[in-house]
N, CA, C and O atoms as a DFTB+ gen file, in Angstrom:
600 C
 N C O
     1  1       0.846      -1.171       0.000
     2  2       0.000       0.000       0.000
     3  2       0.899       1.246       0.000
     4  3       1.499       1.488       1.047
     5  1       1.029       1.896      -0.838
     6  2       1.345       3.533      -0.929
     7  2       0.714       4.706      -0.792
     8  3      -0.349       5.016      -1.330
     9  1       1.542       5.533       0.116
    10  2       0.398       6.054       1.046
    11  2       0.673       7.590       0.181
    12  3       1.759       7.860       0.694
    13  1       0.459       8.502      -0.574
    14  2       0.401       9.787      -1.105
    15  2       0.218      10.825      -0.196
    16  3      -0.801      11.031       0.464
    17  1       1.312      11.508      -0.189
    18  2       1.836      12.421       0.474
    19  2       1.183      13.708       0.017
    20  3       0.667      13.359      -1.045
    21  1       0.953      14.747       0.155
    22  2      -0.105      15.992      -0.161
    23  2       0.544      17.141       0.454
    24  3       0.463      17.576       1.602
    25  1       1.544      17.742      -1.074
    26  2       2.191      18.512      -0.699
    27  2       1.265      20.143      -0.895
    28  3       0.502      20.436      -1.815
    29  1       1.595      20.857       0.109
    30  2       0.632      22.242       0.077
    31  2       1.510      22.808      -0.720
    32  3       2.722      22.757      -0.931
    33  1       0.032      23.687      -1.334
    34  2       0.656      24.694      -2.954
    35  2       1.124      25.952      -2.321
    36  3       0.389      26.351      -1.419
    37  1       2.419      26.840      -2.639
    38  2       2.775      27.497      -1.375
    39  2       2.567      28.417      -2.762
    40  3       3.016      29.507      -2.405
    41  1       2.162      28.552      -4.045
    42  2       1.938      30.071      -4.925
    43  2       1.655      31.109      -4.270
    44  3       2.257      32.094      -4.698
    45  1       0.886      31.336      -3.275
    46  2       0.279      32.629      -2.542
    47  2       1.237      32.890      -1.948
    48  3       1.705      34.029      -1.979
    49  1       1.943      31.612      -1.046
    50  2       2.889      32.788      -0.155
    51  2       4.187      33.357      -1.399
    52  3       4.834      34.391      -1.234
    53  1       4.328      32.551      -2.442
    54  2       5.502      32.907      -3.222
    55  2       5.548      34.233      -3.684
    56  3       6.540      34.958      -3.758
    57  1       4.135      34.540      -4.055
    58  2       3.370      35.532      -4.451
    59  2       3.787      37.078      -3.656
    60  3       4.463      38.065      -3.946
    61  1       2.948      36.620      -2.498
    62  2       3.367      37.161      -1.182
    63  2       4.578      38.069      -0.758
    64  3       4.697      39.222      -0.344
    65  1       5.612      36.789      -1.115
    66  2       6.868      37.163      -1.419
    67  2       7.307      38.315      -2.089
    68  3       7.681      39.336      -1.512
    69  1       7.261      38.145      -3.389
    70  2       7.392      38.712      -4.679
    71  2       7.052      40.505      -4.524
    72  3       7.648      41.568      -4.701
    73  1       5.629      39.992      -4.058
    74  2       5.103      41.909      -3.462
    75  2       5.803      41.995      -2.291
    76  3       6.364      43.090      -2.296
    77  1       6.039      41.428      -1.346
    78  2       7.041      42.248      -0.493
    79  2       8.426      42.576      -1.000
    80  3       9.040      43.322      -0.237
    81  1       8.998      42.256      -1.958
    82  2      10.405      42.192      -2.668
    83  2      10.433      43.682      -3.523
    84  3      11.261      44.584      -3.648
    85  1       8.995      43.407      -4.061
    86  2       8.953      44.695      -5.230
    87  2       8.542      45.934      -4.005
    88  3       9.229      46.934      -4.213
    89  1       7.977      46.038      -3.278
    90  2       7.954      47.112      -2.361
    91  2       9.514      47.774      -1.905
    92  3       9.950      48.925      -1.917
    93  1       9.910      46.889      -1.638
    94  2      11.364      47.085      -0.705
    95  2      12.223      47.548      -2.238
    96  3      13.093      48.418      -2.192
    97  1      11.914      46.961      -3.356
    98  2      12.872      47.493      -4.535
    99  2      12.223      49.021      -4.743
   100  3      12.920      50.035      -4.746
   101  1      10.660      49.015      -4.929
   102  2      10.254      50.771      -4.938
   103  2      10.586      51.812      -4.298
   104  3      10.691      52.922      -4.819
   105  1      10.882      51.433      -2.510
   106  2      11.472      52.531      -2.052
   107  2      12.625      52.349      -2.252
   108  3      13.062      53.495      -2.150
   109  1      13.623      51.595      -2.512
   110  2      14.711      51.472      -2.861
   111  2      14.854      52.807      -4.611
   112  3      15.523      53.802      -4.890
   113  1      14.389      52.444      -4.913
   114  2      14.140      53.270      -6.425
   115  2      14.051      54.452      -5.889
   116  3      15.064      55.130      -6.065
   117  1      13.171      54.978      -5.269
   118  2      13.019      56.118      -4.659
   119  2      14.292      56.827      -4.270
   120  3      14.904      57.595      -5.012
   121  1      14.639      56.499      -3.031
   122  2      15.835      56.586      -2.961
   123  2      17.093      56.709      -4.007
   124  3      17.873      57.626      -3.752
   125  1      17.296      56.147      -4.799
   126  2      18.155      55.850      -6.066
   127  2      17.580      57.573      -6.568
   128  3      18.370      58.517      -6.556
   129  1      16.182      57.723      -6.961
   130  2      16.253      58.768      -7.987
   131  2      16.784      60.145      -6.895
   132  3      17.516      61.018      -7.361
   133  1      16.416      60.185      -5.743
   134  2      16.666      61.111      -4.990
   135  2      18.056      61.325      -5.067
   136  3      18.503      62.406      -5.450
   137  1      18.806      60.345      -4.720
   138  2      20.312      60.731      -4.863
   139  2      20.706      61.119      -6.273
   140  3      21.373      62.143      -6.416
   141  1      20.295      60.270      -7.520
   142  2      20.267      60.681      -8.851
   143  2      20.062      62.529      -9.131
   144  3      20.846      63.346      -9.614
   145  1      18.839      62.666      -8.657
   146  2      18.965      64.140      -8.433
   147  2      19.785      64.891      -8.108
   148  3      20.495      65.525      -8.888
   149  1      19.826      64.948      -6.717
   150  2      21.254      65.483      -5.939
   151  2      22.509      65.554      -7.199
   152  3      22.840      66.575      -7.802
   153  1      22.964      64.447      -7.350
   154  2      23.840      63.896      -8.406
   155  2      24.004      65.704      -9.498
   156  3      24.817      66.618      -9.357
   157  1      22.924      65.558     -10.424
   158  2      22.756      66.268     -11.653
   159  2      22.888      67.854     -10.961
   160  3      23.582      68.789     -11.361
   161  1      21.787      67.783      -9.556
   162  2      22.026      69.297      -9.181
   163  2      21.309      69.262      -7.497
   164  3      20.334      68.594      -7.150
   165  1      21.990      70.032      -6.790
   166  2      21.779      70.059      -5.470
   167  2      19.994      70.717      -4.826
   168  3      19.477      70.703      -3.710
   169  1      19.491      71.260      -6.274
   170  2      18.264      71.798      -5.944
   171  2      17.098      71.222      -7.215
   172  3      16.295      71.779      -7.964
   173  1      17.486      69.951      -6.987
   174  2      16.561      69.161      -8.196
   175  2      15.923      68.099      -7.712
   176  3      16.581      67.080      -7.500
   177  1      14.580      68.124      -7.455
   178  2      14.227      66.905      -6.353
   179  2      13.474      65.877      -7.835
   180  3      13.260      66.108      -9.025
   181  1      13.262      64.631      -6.844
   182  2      13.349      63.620      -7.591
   183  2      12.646      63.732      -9.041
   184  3      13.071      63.275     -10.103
   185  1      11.273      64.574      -8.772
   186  2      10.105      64.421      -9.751
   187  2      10.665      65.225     -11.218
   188  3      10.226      65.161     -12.367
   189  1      12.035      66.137     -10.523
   190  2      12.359      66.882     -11.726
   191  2      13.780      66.171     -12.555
   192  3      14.272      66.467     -13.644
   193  1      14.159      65.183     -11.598
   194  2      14.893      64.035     -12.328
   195  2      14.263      63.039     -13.472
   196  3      14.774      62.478     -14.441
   197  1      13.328      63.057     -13.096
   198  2      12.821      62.029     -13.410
   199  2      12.666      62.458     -15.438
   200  3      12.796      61.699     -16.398
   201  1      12.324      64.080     -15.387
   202  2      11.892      64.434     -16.465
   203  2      12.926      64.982     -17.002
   204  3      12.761      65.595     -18.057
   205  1      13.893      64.919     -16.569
   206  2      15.637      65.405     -17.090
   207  2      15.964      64.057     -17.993
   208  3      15.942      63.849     -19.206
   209  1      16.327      63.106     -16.658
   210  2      16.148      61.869     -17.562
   211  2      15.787      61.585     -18.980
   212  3      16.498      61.253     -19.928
   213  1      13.954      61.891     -18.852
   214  2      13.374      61.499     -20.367
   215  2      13.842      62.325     -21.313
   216  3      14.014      61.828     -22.426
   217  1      14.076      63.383     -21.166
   218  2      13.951      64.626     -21.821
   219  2      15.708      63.850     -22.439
   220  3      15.905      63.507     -23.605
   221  1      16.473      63.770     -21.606
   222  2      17.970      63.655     -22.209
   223  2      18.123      62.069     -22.830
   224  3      19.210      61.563     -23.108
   225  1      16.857      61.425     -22.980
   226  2      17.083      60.075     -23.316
   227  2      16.061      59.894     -24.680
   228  3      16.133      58.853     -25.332
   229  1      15.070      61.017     -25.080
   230  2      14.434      61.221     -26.038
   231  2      15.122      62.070     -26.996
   232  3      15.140      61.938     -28.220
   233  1      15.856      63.228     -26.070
   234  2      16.435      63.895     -27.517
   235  2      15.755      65.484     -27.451
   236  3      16.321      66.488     -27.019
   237  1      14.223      65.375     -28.076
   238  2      13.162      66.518     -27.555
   239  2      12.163      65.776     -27.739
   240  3      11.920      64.840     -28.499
   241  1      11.248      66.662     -26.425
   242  2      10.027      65.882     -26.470
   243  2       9.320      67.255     -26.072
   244  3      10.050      68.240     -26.176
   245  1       8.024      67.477     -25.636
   246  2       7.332      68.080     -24.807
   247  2       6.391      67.918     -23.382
   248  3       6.018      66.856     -22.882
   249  1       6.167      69.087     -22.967
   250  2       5.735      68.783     -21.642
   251  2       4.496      67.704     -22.109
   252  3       4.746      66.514     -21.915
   253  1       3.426      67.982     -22.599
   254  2       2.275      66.837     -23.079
   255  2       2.651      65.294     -22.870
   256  3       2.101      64.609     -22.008
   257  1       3.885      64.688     -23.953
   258  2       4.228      64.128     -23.678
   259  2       4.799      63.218     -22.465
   260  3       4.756      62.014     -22.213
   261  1       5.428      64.512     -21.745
   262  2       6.306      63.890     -20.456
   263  2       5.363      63.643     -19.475
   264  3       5.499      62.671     -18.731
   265  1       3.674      65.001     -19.301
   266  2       2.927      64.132     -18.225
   267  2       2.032      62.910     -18.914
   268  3       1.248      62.227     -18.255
   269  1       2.229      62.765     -20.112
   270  2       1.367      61.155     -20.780
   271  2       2.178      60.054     -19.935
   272  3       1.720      59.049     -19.392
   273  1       3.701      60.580     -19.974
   274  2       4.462      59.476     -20.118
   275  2       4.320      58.800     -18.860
   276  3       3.960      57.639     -18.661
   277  1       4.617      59.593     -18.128
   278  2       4.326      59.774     -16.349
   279  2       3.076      59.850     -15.905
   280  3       2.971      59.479     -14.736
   281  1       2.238      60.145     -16.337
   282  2       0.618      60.078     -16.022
   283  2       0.558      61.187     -14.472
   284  3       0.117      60.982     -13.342
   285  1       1.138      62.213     -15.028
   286  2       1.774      63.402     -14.401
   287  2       0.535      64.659     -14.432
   288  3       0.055      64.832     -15.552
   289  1       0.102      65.344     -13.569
   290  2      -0.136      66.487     -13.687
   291  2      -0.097      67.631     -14.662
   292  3       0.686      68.476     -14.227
   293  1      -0.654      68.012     -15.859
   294  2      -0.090      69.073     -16.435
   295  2       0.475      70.088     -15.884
   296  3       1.070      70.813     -16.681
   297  1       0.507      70.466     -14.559
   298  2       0.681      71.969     -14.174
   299  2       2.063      71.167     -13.439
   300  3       3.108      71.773     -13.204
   301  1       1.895      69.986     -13.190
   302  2       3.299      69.816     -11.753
   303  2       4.303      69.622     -13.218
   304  3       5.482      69.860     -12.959
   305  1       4.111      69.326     -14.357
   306  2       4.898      69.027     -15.218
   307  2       5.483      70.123     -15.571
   308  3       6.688      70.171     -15.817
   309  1       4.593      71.256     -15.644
   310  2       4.872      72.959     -16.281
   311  2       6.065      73.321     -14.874
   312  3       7.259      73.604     -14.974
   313  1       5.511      73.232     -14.047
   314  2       6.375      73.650     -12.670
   315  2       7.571      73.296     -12.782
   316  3       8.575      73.989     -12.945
   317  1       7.449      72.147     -12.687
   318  2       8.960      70.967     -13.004
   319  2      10.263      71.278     -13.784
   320  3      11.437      71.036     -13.502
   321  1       9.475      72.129     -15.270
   322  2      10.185      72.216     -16.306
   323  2      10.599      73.864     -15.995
   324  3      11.801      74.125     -16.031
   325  1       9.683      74.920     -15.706
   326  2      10.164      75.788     -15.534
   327  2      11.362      75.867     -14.619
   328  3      12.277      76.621     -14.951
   329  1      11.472      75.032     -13.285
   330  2      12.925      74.713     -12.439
   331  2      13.489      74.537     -13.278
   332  3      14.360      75.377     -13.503
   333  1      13.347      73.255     -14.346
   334  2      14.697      72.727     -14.867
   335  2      15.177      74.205     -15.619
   336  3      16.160      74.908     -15.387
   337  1      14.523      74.304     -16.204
   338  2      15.111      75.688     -17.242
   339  2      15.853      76.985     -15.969
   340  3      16.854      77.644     -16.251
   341  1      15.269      77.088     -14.913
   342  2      15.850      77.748     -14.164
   343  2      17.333      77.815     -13.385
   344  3      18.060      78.651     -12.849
   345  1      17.290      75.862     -13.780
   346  2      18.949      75.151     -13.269
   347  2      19.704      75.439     -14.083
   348  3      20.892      75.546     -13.778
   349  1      19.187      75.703     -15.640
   350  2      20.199      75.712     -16.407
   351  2      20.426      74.244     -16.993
   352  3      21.532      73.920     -17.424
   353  1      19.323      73.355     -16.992
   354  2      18.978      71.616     -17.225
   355  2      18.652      71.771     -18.511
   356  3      19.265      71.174     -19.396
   357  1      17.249      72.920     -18.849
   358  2      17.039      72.662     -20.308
   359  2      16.364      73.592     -20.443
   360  3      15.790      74.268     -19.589
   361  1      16.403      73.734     -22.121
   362  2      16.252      74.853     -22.715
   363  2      14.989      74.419     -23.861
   364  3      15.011      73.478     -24.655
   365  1      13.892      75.451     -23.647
   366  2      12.810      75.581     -25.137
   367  2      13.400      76.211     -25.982
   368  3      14.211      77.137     -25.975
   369  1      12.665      75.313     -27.085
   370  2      13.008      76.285     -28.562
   371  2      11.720      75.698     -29.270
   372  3      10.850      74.926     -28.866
   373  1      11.942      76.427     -30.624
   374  2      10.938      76.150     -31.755
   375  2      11.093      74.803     -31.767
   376  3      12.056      74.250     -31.236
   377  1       9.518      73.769     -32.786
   378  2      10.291      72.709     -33.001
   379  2      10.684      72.639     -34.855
   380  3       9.959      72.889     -35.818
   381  1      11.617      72.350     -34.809
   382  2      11.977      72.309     -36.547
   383  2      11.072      72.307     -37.772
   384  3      10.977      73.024     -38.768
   385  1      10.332      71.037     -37.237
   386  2       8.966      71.398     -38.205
   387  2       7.848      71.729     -38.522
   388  3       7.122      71.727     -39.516
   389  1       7.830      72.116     -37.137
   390  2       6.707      73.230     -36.868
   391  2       6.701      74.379     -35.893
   392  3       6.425      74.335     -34.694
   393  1       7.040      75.376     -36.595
   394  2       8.161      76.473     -35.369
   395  2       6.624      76.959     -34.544
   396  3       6.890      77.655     -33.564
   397  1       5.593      76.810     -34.675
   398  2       4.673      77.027     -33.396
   399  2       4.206      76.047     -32.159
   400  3       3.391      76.319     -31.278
   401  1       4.838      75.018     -32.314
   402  2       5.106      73.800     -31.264
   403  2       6.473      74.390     -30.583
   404  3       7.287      74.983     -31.290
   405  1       6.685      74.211     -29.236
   406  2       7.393      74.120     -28.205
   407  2       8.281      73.090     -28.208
   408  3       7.503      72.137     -28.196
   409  1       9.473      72.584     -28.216
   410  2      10.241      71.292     -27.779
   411  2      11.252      71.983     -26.675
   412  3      11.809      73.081     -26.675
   413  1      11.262      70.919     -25.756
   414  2      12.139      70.747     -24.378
   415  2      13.444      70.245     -25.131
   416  3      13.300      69.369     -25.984
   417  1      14.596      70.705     -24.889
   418  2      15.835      69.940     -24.862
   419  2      16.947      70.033     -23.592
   420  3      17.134      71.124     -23.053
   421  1      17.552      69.030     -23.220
   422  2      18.327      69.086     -22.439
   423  2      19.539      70.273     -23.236
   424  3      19.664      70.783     -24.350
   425  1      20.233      70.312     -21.990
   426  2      21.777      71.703     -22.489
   427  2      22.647      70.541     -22.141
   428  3      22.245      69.480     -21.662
   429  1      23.825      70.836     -22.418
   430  2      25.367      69.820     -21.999
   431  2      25.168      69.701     -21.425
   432  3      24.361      68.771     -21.415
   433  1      25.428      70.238     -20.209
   434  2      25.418      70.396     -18.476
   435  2      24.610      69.305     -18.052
   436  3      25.050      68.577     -17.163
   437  1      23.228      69.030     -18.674
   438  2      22.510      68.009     -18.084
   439  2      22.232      66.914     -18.696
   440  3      21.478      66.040     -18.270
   441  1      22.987      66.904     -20.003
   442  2      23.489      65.614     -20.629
   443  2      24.820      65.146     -19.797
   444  3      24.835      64.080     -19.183
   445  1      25.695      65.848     -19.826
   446  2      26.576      64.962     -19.139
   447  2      26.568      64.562     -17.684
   448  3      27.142      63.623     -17.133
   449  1      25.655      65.651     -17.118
   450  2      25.233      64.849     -15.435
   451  2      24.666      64.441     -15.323
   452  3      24.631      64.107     -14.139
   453  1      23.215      63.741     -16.343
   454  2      22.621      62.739     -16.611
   455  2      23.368      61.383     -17.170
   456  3      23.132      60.305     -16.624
   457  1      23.980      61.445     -17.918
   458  2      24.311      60.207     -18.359
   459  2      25.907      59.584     -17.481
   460  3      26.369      58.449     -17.591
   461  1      26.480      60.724     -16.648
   462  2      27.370      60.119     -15.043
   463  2      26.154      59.581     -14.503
   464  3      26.174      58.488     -15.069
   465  1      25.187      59.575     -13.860
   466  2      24.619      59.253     -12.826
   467  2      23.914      58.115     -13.963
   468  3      23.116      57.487     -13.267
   469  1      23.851      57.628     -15.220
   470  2      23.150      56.484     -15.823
   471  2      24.600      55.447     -15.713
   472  3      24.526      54.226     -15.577
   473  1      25.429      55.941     -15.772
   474  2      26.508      55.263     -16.085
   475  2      27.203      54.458     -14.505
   476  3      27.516      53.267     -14.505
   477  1      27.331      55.229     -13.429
   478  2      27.292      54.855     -11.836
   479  2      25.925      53.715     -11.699
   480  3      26.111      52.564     -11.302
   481  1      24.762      54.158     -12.033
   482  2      23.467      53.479     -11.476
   483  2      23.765      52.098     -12.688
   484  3      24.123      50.984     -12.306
   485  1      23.587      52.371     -13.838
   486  2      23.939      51.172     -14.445
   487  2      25.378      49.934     -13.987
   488  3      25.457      48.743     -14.287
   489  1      26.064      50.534     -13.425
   490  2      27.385      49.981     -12.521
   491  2      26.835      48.819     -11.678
   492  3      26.963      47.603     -11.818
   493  1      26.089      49.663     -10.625
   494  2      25.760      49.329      -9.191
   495  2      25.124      48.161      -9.837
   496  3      25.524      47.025      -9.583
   497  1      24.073      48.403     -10.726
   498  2      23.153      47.382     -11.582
   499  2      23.886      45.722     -12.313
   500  3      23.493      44.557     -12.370
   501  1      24.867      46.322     -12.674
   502  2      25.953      45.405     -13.532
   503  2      26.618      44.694     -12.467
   504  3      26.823      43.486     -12.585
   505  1      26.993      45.363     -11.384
   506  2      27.990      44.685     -10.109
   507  2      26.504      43.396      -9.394
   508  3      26.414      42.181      -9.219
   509  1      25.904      44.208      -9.259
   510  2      24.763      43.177      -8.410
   511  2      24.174      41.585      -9.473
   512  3      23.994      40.433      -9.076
   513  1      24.026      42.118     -10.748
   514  2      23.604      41.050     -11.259
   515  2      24.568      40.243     -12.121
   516  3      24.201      39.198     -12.660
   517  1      25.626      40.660     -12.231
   518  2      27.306      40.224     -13.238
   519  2      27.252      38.534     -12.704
   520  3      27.560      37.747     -13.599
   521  1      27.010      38.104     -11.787
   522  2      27.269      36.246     -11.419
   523  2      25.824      35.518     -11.724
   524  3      25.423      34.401     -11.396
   525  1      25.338      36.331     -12.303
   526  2      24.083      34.947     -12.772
   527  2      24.189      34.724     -13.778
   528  3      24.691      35.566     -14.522
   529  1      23.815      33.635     -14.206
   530  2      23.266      33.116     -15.411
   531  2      22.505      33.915     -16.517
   532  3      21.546      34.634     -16.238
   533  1      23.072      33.722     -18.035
   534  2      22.866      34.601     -19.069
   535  2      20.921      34.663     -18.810
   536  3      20.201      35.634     -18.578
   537  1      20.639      33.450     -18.948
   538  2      19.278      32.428     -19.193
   539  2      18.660      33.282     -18.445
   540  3      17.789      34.032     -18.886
   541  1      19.172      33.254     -16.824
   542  2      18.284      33.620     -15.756
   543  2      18.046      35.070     -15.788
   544  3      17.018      35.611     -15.379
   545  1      19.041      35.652     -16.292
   546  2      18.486      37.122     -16.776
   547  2      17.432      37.659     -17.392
   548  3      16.797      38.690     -17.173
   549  1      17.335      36.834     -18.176
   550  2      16.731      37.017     -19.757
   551  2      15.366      36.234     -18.763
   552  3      14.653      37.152     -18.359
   553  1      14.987      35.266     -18.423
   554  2      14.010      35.008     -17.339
   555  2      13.618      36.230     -16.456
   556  3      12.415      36.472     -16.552
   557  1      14.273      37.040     -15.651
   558  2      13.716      38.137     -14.554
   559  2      13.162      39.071     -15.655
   560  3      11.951      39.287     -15.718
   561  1      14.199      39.733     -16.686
   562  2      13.762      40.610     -17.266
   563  2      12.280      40.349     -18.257
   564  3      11.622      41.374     -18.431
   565  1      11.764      39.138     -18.863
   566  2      10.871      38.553     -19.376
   567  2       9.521      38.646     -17.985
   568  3       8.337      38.903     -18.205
   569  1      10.091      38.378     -16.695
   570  2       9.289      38.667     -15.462
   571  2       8.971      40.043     -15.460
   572  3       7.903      40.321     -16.005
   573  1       9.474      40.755     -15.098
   574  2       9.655      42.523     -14.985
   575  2       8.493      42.973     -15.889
   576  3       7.554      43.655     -15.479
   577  1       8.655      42.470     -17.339
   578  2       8.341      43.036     -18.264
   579  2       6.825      42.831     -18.559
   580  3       6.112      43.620     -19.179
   581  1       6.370      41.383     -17.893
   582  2       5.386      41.175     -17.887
   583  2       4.583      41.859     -16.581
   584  3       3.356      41.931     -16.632
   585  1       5.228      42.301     -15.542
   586  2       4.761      42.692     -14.383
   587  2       4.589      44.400     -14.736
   588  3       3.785      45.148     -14.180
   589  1       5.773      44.859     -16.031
   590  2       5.358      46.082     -16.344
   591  2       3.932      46.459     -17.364
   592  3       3.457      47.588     -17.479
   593  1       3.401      45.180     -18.060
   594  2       2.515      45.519     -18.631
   595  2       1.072      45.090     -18.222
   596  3       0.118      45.210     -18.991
   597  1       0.981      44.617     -17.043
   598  2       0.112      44.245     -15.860
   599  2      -1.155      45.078     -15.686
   600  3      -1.922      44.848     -14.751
């Protein structure tokens, strides 16, 4: 006689898991952009990192855009941008092909203290995950990605 053993399905607590992991990585992020800020300029808090960032990783974009992107406030976006332009982060101009449209562009200054602080954070990123497995990468990020379109 063989007696079947009845192993409990532990998915919920794995689950469980998973959201307590991604919490502790969000304020972790938090943190990250705060110092990121600091980083680019001593009077740039996170929310105006955040749109330095896009702005220096698009090229030009506009404010419309940046609160779509962010699902942002129109006015905290206008606020945001008027600082940056006030840091000396970025500059309006016409846009090329249609000189009555507005485009945002980053200036040097916040291209190159944007892309130090991508280049450090991408580090920290590279040092932490450099000993796993090619596979298992390509697995989290396939995770992530599905958890980003959730």
């Amino acid at each position: 006689m063989t007696l079947a053993i009845e192993v409990p399905d532990r998915t919920d607590e794995a689950i469980a898991d998973v959201e307590e992991q991604l919490s502790m990585l969000f304020s972790r992020i938090r943190t990250v952009w705060k110092e990121s800020a600091e980083q680019v300029h001593p009077d740039l808090p996170p929310a105006g990192y955040k749109l330095i960032s896009a702005i220096t990783r698009l090229g030009t974009t506009n404010a419309h855009v940046l609160a779509d992107m962010f699902d942002m406030d129109k006015s905290v976006v206008s606020r945001q941008i008027r600082m940056l332009e006030e840091l000396g982060l970025v500059e309006t101009r016409p846009d090329e092909t249609d000189g009555r449209v507005r485009v945002l562009v980053a200036t040097r200054n916040a291209l190159d203290a944007v892309q130090g602080v991508r280049d450090r954070n991408q580090q920290r990123l590279r040092d932490v995950l450099a000993g796993h497995p090619e596979a298992e990468l390509r697995s989290f990020a396939s995770l992530l990605r599905s958890l980003g379109d959730a």
